[in-house]
N, C-alpha and C positions, 0 to 999 in steps of 0.2 A: 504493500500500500504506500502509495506516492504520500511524505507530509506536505506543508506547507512551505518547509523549507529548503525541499527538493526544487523544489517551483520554481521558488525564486532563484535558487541558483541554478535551473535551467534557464529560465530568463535573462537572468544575468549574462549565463554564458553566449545564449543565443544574442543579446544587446552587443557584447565585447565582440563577436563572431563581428555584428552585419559594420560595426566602426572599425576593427581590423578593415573588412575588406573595403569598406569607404573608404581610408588612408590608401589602400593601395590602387584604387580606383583614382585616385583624383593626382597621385603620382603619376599615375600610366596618363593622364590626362597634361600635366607637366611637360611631360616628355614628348609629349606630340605637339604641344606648343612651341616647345625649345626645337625641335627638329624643324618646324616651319621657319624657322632664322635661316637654316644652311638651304631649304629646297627654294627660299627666296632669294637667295643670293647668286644660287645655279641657275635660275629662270629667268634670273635678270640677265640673264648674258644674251639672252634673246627677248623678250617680253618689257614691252615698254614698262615704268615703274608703275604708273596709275591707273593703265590699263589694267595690265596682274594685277594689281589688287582690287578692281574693281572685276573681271573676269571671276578670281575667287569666291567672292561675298554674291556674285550676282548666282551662281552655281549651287552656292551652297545656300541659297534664300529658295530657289525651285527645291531643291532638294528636300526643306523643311513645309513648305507651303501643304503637301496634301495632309501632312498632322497636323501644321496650323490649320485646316478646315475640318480635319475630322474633328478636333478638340473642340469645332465652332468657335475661332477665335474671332471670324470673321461679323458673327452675329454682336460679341465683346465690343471687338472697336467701332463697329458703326453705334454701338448708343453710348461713347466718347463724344464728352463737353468740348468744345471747343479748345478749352485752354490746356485740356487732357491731350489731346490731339495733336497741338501744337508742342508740347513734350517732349511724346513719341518723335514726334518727325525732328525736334532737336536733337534729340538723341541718335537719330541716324546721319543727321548731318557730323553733328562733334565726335562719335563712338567708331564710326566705319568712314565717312568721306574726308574729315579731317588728318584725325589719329590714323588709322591703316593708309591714308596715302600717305602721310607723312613719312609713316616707318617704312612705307617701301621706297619711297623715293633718296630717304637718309639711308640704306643700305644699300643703296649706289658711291655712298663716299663713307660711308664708318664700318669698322668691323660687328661683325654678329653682339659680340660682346657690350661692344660703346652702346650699340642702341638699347640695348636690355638693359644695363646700367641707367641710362637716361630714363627709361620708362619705369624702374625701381623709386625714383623720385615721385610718383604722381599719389601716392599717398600723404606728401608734403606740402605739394601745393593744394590739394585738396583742403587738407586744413587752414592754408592760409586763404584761399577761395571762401571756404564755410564762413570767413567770419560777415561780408557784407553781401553775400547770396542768400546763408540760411541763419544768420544770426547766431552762427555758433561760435565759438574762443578754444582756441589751442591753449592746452593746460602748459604750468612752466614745464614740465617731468614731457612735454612735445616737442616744445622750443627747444629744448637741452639737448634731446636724441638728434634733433634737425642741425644744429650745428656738431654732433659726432658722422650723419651722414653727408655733411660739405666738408667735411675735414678727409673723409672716405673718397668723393668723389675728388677731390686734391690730391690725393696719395696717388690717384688710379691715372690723372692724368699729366704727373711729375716726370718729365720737366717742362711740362707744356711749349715741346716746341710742333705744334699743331699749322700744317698746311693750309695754303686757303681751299681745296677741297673738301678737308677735314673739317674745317669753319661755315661753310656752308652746310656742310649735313648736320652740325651741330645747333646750325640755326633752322632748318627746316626741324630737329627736332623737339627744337624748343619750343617751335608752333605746335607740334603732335604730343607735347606733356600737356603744356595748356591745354588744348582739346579733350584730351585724356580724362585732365583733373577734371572739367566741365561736362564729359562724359559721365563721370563716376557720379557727379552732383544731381545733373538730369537722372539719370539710371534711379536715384533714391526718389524722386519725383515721381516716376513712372513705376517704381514695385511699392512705394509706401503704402497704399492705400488698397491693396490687394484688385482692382477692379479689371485687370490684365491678366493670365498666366505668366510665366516666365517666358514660355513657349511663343506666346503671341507678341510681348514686346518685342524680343528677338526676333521673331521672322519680321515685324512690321517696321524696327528699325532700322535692321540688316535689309530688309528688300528695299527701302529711302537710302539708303548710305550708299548700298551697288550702283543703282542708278544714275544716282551722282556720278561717282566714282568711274563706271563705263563710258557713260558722256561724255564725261569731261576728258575722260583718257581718249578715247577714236576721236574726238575732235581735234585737239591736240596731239597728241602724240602716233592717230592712226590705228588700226587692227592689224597687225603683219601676220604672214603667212606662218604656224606653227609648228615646229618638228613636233612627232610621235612625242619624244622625251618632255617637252613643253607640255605636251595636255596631258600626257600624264601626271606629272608636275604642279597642274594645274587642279585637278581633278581628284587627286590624292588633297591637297590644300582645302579643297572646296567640303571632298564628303566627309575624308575620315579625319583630317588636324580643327576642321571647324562643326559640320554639321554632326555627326557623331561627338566629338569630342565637348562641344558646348553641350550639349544633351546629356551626357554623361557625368559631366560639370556639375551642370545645377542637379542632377539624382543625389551627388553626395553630398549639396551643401543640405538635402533633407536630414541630413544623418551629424554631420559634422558643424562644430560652433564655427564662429565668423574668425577667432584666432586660430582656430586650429587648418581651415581653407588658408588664409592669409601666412600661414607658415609655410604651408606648404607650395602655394604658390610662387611664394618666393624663393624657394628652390631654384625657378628656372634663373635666374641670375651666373649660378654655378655652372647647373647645365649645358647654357647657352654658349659659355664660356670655353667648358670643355669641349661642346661638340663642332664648336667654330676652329679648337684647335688640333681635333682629330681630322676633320674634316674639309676644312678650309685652310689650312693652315696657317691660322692667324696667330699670332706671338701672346705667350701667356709668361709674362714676368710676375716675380717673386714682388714688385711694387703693384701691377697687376690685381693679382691676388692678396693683398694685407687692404688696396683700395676697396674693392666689391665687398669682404669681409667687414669691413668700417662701413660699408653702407649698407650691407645687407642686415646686420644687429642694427643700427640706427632707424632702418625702416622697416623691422618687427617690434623695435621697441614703441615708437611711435604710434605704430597701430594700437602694440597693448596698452599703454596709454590714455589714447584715446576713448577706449571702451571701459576704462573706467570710470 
């Protein structure tokens, strides 16, 4: 005869079981993030920057569209206010047509690493954003980690003697943080109030962001003619590093707290790092590495911080 205390420590077990495999679910989710730095950087040797990323996001927006209609997300957003509306579609402007061009078009002049570095900052500006967007205030114990991770980003970039190539991607993507941080702001606008799935933000502001993003790429930039390698390339990016992998994303933040995603998330920093120097063979100094490390604790402490 089962007691009551068997239960619970089946329960238990089964609880620790389904957050083990959330942790490892949302790593494998990491890692197909951080491999999207190198398959962008090989696509770019053919694929204009804003086009790929807008080919991507617009691929993997079809690809989600018939669960955004099975889920009836469609019937959701049509009884979206106005000002609801307007939101969402910032959100596809700032989160995909901004940010994702930025970063693809800065990984035409910075290593895999620099730009993951730079986008590891967008929980810093976000706080300084919060305070005259959403009336919020960075705690001192914010402020203090934010000067350990500019102290991190100085180490990483000593002895800065930086090219004017180098300085241009650096300024493209300091348009793509800002957009970022303003993405992450819009983003709490659009899940606050529950009146969306996940599911349907996502396909609604990913299918506004490709758009953009496509247009503006064949206008400019053109459609060239694509090798096999390219659209696989392409198509790997689109279903399994975005559509499958955000879907898989948000099943674990069912499971796991908001510091224990954002740890892990931040993982890809390291990643990025290593697989831009396995693979790209991009230079990984011993200042390199003590830089990202200063930034990487500066922007978990930050976070934890925050949440308190």
């Amino acid at each position: 005869m089962r007691t009551r205390a068997d239960t619970t420590e089946t329960a238990g077990g089964l609880s620790g079981s389904k957050r083990t495999r959330a942790v490892f679910e949302a790593l494998f989710v990491t890692v197909l993030w951080s491999s999207s730095y190198v398959l962008i950087k090989v696509g770019l040797e053919e694929i204009p920057a804003v086009t790929f990323a807008g080919l991507r996001y617009g691929v993997a927006t079809v690809v989600l569209v018939p669960l955004f209609l099975r889920e009836g997300g469609h019937r959701s957003v049509r009884r979206l206010e106005r000002r609801e509306l307007a939101v969402l579609l910032a959100l596809g402007l700032f989160m995909y047509a901004i940010t994702q061009g930025a970063q693809f078009l800065a990984l035409q002049y910075l290593r895999a690493a620099t730009v993951s570095l730079l986008l590891t900052f967008t929980p810093a500006v976000v706080a300084l954003c919060s305070v005259p967007l959403l009336g919020e205030r960075a705690s001192r114990r914010q402020w203090l980690w934010m000067v350990v991770l500019f102290v991190g980003v100085g180490v990483y970039f000593y002895p800065f003697d930086l090219g004017v190539l180098a300085l241009v991607g650096l300024g493209i993507m300091a348009v793509g943080l800002l957009s970022n941080a303003l993405a992450s702001i819009f983003g709490r606008y659009a899940n606050r109030d529950g009146t969306l799935s996940a599911l349907a933000v996502t396909t609604v502001s990913m299918g506004v962001g490709s758009a953009l993003l496509l247009g503006t790429g064949i206008a400019v930039q053109g459609l060239p003619s694509l090798s096999l390698r390219s659209w696989a390339i392409v198509l790997w990016l689109a279903v399994v590093n975005t559509a499958f992998a955000f879907t898989l994303w948000n099943r674990t933040l069912q499971t796991l707290t908001a510091t224990e995603s954002s740890v892990i998330n931040n993982t890809m920093l390291v990643q990025v790092a290593l697989l831009g120097w396995i693979f790209l063979g991009e230079s990984l100094t011993l200042t390199d590495g003590l830089g990202m490390a200063a930034v990487l604790v500066g922007v978990l402490l930050i976070q934890v911080a925050g949440r308190r």
